[in-house]
Wavefront OBJ file of the C-alpha trace (Angstrom):
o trace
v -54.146 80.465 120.018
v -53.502 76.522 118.899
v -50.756 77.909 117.222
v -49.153 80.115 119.316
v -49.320 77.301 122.122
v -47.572 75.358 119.065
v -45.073 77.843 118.812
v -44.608 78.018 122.307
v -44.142 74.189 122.643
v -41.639 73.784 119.809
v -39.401 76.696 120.826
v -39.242 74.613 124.626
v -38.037 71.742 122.592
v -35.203 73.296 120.824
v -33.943 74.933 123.993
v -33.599 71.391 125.201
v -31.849 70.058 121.953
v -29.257 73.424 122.388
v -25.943 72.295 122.082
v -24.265 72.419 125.876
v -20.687 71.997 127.396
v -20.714 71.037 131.172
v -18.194 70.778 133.416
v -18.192 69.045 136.850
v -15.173 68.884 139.795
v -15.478 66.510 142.711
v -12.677 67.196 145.321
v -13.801 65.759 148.982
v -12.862 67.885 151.956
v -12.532 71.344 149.546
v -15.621 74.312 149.541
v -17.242 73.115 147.601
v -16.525 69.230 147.624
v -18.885 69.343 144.161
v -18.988 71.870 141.445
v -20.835 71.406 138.021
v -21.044 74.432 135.318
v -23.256 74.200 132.320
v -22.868 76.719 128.944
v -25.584 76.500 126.338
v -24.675 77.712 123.196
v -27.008 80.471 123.616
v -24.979 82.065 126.521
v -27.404 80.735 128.950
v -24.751 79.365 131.943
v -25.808 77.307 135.331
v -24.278 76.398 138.698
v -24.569 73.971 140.954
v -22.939 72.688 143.927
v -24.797 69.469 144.533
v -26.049 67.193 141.692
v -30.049 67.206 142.580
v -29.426 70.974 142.935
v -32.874 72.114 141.514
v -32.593 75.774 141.938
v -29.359 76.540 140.123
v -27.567 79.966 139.797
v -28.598 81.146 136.562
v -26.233 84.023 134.463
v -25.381 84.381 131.142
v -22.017 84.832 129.354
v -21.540 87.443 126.046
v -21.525 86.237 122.828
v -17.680 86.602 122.492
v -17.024 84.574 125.888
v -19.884 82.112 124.787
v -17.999 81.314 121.151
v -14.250 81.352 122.764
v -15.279 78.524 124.999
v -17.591 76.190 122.559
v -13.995 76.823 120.153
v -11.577 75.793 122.892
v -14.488 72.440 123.003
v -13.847 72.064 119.532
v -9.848 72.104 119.311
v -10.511 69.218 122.087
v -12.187 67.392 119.446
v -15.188 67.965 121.759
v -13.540 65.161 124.602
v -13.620 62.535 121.869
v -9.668 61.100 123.626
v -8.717 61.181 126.817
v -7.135 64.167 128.553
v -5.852 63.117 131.782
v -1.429 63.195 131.881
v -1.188 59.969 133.698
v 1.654 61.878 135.332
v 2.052 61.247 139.040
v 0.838 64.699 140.388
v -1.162 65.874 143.349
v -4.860 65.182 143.268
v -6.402 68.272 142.705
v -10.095 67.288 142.169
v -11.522 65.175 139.377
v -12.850 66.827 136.467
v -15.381 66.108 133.791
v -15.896 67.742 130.615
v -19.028 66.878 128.888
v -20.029 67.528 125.313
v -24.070 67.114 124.971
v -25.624 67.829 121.703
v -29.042 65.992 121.109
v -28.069 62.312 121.321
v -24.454 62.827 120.918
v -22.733 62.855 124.567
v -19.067 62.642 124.934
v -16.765 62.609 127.715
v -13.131 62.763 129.031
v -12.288 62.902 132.976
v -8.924 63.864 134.291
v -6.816 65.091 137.383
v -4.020 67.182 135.236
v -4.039 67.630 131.590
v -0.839 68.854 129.948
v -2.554 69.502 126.932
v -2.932 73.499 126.383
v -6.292 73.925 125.035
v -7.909 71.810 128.280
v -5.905 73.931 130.818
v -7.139 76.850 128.947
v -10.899 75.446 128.975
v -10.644 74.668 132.316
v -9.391 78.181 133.696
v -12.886 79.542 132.020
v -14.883 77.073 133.502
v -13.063 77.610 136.694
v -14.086 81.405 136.545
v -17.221 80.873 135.553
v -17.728 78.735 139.139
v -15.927 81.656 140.899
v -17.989 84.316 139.313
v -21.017 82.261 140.786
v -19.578 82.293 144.127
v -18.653 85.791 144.231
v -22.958 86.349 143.345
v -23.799 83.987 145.829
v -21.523 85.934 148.579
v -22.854 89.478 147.570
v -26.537 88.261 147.405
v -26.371 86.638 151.158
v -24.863 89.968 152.202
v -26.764 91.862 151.181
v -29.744 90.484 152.020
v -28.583 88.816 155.136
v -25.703 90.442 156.483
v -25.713 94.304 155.583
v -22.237 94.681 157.545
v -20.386 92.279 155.190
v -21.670 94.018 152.485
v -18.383 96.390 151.787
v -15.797 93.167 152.365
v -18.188 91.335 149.582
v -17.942 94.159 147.258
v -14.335 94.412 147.382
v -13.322 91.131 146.943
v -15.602 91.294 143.728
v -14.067 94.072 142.718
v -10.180 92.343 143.202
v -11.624 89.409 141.104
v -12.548 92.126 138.622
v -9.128 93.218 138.325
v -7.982 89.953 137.914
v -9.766 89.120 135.630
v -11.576 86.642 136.852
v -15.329 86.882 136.611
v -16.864 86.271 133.360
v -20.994 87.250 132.614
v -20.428 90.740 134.681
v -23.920 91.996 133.859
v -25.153 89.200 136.213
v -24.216 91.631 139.209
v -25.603 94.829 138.409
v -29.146 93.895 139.676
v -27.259 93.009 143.297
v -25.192 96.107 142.464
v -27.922 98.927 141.643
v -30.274 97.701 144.617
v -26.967 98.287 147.080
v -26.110 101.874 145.547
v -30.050 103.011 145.354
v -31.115 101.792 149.029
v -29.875 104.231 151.753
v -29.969 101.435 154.332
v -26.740 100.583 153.636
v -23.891 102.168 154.407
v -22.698 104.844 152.527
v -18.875 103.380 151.845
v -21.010 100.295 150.267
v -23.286 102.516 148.077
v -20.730 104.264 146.595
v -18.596 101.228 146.226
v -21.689 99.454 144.260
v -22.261 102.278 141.920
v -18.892 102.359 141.160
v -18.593 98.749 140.578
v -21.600 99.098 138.368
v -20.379 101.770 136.605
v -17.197 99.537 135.785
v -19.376 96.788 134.290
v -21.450 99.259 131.989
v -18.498 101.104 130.942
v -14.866 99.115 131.046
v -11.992 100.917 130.172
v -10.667 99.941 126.643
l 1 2 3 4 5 6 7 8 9 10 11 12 13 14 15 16 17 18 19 20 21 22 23 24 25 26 27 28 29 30 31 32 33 34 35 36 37 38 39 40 41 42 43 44 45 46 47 48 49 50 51 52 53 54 55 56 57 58 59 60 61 62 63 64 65 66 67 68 69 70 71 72 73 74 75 76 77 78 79 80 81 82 83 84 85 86 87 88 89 90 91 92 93 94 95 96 97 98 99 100 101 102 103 104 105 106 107 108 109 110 111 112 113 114 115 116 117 118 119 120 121 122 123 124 125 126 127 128 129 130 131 132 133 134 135 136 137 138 139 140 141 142 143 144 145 146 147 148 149 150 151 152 153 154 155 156 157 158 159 160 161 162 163 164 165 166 167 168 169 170 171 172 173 174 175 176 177 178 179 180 181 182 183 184 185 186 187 188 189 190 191 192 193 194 195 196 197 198 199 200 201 202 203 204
């Protein structure tokens, strides 16, 4: 038992040391006004919209998406130099991209970037926020708004085609209870189980 509890103990500890980007956007008078997205280098994703946000929403991206974003992190020399243009563009939030790996902790804030790999980072980090969103809108419907079930389902479904959701498995819990649970309407049913059968089985 002493050392399973051991076990137990050290495994917490090297969860904690995991390697981890994180990404925060403050942008007063937008929804949200506050943003922050955190990738371990397990998978293991969080999102917040306040800072002393305790309860975050938890998902988790695949290997593949996991390893093209810590690469993009490393082509940016992990923020080690600054990123922001210093061109005289619109504000459009500022953004933070942290690097946090034991005691190492590096940073680089900026508006605009012009350099490709950071516009490219920050398009997945930016879908990785929306793909929270769109699970925090079809989790209130459904379990607060039945009627606005269908209009949540399809606008996950456009961001589907778009290709803008990342971590899709995080939805098929929200998904299956929808398509299994004759309370709803039938049009949102059968749009959940096809949604969900999407996910499990994308086209090539």
């Amino acid at each position: 038992m002493k050392w399973s509890l051991l076990l137990l103990f050290a495994s917490v500890l090297l969860a904690g040391d995991e390697p981890r980007l994180v990404y925060s956007k403050s942008f007063p008078n937008s929804v949200p006004a506050f943003m922050k997205v955190t990738l371990a280098k397990s998978g293991a994703a969080d999102y917040r919209e306040a800072e002393d946000d305790d309860l975050p929403l938890k998902f988790q991206l695949t290997p593949a998406e996991t390893q093209t974003v810590f690469d993009l992190a490393a082509r940016l020399d992990y923020f080690k130099h600054p990123l922001d243009s210093q061109l005289k563009v619109a504000f459009m939030g500022m953004k933070t991209f942290r690097w946090e790996n034991g005691a190492e902790q590096t940073e680089a804030k900026f508006n605009y970037s012009e350099d490709p790999n950071a516009q490219v980072l920050l398009d997945w980090f930016e879908r990785m926020a929306e793909s929270a969103q769109h699970r925090i809108d079809l989790d209130r419907a459904a379990k607060y708004d039945r009627l606005g079930v269908v209009k949540a389902l399809t606008l996950l479904e456009s961001a589907m085609e778009r290709k803008r959701l990342v971590g899709l498995d995080q939805y098929l819990p929200t998904l299956d209870r929808i398509a299994k649970n004759e309370s709803y309407m039938h049009t949102a049913r059968a749009r959940a189980s096809e949604i969900a059968e999407a996910i499990r089985n994308p086209k090539p």
